[in-house]
C-alpha positions as CSV (number, residue, x, y, z in Angstrom):
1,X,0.0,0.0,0.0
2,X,1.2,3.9,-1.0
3,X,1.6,6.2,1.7
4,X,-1.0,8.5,2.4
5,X,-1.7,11.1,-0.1
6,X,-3.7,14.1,0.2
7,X,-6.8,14.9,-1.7
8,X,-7.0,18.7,-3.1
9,X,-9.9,20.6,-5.0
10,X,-8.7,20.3,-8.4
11,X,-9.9,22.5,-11.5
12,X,-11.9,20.3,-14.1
13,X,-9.5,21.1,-16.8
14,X,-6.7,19.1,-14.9
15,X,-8.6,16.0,-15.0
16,X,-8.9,15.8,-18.9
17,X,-5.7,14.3,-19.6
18,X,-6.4,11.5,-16.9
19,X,-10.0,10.8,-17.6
20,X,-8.6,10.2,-21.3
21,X,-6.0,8.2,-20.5
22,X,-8.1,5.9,-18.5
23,X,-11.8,6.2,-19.6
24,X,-11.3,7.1,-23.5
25,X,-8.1,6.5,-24.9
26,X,-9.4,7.4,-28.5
27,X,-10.5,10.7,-27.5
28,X,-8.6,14.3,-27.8
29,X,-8.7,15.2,-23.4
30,X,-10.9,18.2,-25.0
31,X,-13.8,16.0,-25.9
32,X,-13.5,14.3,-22.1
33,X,-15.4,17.5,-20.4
34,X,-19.0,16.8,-19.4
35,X,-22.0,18.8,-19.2
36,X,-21.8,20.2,-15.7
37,X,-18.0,19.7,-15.2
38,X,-18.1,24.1,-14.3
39,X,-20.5,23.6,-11.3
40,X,-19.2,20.4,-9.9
41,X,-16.4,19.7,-7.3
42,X,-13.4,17.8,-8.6
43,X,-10.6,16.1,-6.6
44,X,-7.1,14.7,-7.2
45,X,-4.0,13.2,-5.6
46,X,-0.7,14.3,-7.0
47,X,2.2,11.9,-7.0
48,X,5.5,14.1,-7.9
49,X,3.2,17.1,-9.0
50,X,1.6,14.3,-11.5
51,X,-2.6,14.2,-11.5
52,X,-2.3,10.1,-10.1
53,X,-6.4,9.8,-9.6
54,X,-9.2,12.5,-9.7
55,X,-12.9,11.9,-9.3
56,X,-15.7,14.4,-9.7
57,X,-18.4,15.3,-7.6
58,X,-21.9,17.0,-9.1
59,X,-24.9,18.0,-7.0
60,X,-27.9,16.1,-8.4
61,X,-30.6,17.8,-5.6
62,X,-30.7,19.1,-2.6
63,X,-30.3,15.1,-1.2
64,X,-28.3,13.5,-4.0
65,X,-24.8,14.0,-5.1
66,X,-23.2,11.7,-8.2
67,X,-19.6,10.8,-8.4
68,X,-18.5,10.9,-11.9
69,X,-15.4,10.4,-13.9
70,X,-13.8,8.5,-11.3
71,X,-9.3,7.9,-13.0
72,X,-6.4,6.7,-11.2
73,X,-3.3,6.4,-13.4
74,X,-3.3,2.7,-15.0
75,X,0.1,1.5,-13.4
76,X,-1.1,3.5,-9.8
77,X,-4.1,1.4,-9.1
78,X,-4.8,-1.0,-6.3
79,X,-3.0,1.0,-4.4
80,X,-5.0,2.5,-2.3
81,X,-5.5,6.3,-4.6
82,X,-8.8,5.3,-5.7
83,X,-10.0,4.7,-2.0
84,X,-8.7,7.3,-0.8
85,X,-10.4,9.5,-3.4
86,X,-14.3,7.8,-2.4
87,X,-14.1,8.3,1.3
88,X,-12.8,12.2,0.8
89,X,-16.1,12.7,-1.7
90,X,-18.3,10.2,0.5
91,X,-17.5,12.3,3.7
92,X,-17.8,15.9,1.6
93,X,-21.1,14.5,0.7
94,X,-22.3,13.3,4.2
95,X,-20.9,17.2,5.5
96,X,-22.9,18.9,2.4
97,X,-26.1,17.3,4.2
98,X,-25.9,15.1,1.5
99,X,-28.3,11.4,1.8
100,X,-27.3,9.3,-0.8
101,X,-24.0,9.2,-3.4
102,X,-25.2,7.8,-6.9
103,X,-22.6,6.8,-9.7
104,X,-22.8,4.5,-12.6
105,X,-20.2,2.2,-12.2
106,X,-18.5,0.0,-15.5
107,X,-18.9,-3.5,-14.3
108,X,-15.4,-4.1,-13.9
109,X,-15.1,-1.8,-11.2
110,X,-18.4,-2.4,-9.0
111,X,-16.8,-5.0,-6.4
112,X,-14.8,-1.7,-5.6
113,X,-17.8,-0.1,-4.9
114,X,-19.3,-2.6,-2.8
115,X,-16.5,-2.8,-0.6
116,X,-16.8,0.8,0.3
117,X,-21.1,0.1,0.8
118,X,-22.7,1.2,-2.4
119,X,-25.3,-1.6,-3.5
120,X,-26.1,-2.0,-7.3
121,X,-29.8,-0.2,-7.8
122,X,-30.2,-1.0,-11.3
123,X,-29.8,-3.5,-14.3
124,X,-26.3,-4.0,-16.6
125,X,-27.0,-1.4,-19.4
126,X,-24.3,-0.4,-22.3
127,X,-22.9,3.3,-23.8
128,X,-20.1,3.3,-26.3
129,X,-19.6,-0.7,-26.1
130,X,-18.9,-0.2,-22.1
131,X,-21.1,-1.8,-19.7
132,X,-22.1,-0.3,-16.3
133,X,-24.4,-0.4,-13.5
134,X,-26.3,2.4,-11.2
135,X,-25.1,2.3,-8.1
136,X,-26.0,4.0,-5.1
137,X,-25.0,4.9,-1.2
138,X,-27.0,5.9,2.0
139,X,-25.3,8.2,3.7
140,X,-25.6,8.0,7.5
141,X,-26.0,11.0,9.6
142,X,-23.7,11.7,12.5
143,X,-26.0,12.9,15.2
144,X,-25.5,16.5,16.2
């Protein structure tokens, strides 16, 4: 396991080159924005001032928040990055007064998200030849 690594706020425009690299390796990083990507929240861990993993938050409503574009680096994962990353935007969620975290999940990576409690809350569907699920997380409440 990596040492700990911090998370920052990151400026959507840094995560381009990493959501290509990892989601869309055919694509120019231009044509990896997504509607919304000015309004949501967008984290990364730097390894030797290198983006290593960014995810990005988006509020859905007042209750709901979605975690989108989720990229470590290919040779830096399962090593802890991507973990990392989901508990920082799981407890920014659970501060915001957030109650549920939604995210659609490639099937490949939704044991990952089990292990860190979100349970599958719809059926195996496909975009661009990739196959994913819904997935969703309850958010508990500390009391005050």
């Amino acid at each position: 396991m990596m040492p700990k690594h911090t998370v920052q706020q990151i400026h959507y425009l840094d995560c381009l080159p990493l959501r290509r690299d990892v989601l869309w390796p055919s694509l120019p990083p231009e044509q990896c924005a997504v509607p919304g990507d000015e309004e949501a929240l967008h984290f990364g861990i730097h390894i030797n001032q290198q983006l290593a993993s960014c995810l990005s938050l988006f509020t859905v409503d007042a209750n709901t928040f979605q975690v989108r574009k989720f990229a470590t680096a290919s040779a830096l994962q399962h090593q802890g990055l991507g973990t990392t990353l989901l508990r920082h935007a799981i407890a920014h969620a659970n501060a915001a007064g957030g109650q549920r975290i939604i995210l659609n999940a490639r099937t490949s990576a939704c044991g990952f998200y089990q292990r860190h409690g979100f349970n599958r809350i719809g059926e195996v569907q496909e975009r661009n030849g990739v196959p994913f699920v819904t997935m969703a997380l309850s958010l508990r409440r500390s009391p005050l």
